[in-house]
N, C-alpha and C positions, 0 to 999 in steps of 0.2 A: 647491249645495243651495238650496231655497228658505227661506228665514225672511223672519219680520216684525220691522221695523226701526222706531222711534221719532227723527225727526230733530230734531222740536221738540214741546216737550210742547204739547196742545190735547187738543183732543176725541176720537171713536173714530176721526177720518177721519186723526187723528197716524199708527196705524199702517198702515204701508206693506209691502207683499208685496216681495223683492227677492232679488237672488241673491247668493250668498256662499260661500265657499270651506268647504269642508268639515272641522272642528277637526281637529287631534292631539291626541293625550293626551298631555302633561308627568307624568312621575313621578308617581305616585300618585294617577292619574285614570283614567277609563276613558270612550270615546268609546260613546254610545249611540244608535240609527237609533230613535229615535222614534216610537211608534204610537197614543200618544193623549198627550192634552195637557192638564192642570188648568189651567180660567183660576179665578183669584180677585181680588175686589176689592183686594191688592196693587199687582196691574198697574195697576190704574188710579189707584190715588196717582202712582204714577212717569209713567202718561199724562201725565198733570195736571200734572204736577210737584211735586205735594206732597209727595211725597219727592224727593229730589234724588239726579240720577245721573249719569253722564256721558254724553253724547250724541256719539254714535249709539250707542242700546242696541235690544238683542233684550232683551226682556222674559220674564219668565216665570220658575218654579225649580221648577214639578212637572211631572213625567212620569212614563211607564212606557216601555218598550219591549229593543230586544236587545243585549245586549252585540257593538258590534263591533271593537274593538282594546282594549286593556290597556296603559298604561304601564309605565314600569319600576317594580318592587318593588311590584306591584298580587299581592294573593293573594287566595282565596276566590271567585273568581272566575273564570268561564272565556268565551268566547265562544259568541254563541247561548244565554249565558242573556237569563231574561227577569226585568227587574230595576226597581224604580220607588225615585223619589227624591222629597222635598221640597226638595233643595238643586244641582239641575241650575241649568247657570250659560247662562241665555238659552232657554229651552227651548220657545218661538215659533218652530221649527224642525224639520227634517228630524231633523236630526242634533245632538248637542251634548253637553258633556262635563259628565263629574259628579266629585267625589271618592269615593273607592272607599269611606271612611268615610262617606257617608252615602249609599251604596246600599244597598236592603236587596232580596233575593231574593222574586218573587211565588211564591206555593205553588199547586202544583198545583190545574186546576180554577176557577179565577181568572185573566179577559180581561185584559190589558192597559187596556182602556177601565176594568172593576172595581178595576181596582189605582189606574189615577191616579185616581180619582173617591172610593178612599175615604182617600188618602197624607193630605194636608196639612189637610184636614174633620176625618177619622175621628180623627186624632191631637190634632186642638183639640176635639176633643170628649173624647177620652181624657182629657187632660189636665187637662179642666176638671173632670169627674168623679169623677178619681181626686187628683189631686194639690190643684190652686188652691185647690177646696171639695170635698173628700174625701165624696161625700153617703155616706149611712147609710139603709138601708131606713129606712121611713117619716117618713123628712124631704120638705117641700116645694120644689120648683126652680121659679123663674119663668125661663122660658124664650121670648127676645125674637125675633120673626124665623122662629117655629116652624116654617115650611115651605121656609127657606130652609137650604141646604148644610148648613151644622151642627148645626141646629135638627133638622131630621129625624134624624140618627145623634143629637146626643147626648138628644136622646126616648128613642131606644131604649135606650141605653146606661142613660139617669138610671132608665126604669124595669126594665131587665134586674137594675138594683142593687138596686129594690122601692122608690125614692122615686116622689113623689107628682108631676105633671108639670104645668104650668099654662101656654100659651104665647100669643102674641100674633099675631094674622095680620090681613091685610088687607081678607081676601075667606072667604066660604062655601067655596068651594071650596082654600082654601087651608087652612081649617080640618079640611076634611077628611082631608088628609093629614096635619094634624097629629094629627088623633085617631087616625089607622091605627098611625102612628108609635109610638102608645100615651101620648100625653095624653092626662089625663083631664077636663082642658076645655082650650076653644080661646076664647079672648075677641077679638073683631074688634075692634078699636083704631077702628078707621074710626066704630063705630056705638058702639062702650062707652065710659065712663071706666073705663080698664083699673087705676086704682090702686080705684078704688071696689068694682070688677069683684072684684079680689085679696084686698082684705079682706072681703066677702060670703062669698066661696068660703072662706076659712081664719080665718072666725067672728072678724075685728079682729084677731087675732095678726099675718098677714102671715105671708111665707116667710122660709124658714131661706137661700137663696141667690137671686140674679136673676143672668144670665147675658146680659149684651148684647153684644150686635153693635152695633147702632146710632149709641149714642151721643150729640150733644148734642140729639136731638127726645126732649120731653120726660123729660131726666136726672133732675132732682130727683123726678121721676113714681116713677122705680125707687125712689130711697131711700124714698121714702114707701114701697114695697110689704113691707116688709124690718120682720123680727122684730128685736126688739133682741138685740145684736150679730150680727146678719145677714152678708150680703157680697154686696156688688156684683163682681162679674168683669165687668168694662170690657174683652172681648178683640179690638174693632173698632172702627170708625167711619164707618160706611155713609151716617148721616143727617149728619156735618159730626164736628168737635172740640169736645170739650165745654169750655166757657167756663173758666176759673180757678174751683176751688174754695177755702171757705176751713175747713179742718178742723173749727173749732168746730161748723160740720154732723154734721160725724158723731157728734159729742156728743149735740149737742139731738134726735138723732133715735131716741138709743139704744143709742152707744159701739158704730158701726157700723162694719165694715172695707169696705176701697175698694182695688180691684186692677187695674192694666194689665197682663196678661198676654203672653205673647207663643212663641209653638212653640219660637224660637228656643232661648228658654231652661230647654224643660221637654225638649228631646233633645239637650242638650251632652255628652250621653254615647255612646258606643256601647250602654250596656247600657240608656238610656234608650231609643235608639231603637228599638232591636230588641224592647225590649217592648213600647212603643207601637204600633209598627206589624206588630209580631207577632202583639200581640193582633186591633190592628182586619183585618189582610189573614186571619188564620185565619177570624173570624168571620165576615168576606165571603164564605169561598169557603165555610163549610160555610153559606151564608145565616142564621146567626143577625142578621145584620146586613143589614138590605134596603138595597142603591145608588138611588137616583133618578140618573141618566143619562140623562136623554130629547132633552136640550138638545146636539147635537153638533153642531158647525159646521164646514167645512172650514177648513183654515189660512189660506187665503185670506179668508174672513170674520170673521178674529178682528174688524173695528170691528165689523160687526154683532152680534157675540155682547156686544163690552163694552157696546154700547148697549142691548143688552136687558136685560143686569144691571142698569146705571145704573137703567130703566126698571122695573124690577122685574117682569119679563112673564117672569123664570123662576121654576121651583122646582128645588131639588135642587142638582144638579150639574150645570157645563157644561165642557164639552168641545172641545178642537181636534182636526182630525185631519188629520197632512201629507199 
């Protein structure tokens, strides 16, 4: 089968297209042929190396596609389903195995490409919404990155809930998807002071939560935007690692919470996941929930698709396809 291999971490040109033997499934896994492919800025720590792995790695852990073998004591399960994961183990490939506990079943009505586009997104935006900072109709979200993967689902989500949506973009035209999305401003970072921007819009109080991806370009910017006892959810790091803080911050700024979140730890359940991603794949297929997927790359192009991330010349969701 063909997969993309990582021999030494560098740049997009690290991954390499190659051929490789086609997995078995051990106990409790199930082998699945692949039909679309979620990249996210994970893979590209492990590029890089800033997470550390062992080399030669096949990168990746979301997919969709169709059940083709079943290990032993695998139930729920049958062959020629169509089934998407966030914890596929290499999934820069044709083919590749997942644990049967964290497969969940796509619903009728729902592509393959819609399932992995909205698996590992739709579920960090679930999370953030319901669980991290639980919002409440008519609270404010500052929302970092707004037209970016997450940014767009949890808009929708924040305001399906009847909160208030404030997010951060680069470009006009980025703004405008994040207004479709259903914020109700979009502040261009490029051309605003977006903490000046924030308290204008919500009369000095500031927001009840800020929700960043980014990271350490302008952090202290977020705490400023932030009502006392507010929260920051820190669930990325797009722009770098944020420097060492030193708590007494969150004091002088108003006995404010600070959180590094992570998916991992909001579906250690079965019953987690399956309402996470029950929620977001129903909502998909009945469209209360719009996919951006416009960005599909073949498998062969996974470095050009990581470079356009890096580069930030997507929006939405981007996509492999073996």
């Amino acid at each position: 089968m063909k997969a993309i291999q990582i021999r030494a971490t560098g740049g997009p040109e690290a991954l390499e297209l190659v051929e490789l033997p086609i997995p078995q499934p051990a106990p409790g896994q199930v082998l699945v042929r692949i039909e679309a492919i979620g990249v996210n800025f994970i893979e590209v720590y492990f590029r890089r190396g800033q997470y550390k792995a062992t080399l030669p790695l096949t990168p990746g852990s979301e997919a969709a596609g169709v059940v083709e073998a079943l290990g032993a004591g695998v139930s729920g399960f049958a062959v020629g389903d169509l089934v998407a994961t966030v914890g596929m183990m290499g999934s820069y490939a044709e083919y590749a195995l997942a644990p049967a506990t964290q497969l969940v079943k796509v619903p009728d009505g729902l592509t393959p490409e819609k399932a992995a586009a909205a698996m590992l997104q739709g579920m960090t935006a679930h999370y953030l919404a319901y669980s991290t900072w639980p919002l409440k109709k008519g609270e404010t979200a500052l929302i970092h990155a707004g037209a970016g993967g997450v940014g767009l689902l949890l808009t929708q989500i924040a305001t399906r809930i009847g909160a208030r949506v404030i997010t951060t973009v680069s470009t006009q035209e980025k703004a405008e998807l994040s207004r479709e999305a259903g914020a109700s401003e979009a502040i261009l970072y490029t051309q605003q002071d977006f903490v000046a921007e924030v308290k204008r819009l919500t009369g000095g109080h500031g927001v009840d939560v800020v929700y960043d991806s980014v990271g350490k370009t302008t952090f202290e910017g977020r705490l400023n935007c932030l009502r006392p006892r507010g929260m920051l959810a820190l669930f990325g790091g797009s722009g770098g690692a944020v420097p060492p803080i030193d708590p007494i911050q969150l004091s002088t700024r108003g006995s404010l919470f600070l959180t590094r979140p992570t998916l991992a730890h909001y579906i250690a359940t079965r019953e987690e996941l399956e309402w996470r991603a029950g929620d977001v794949l129903k909502w998909a297929a009945d469209g209360e929930l719009k996919l951006r997927a416009e960005h599909v790359y073949a498998l062969e192009d996974a470095a050009r698709a990581h470079a356009d991330l890096e580069d930030r010349k997507t929006t939405g969701k981007i996509l492999l396809e073996p």
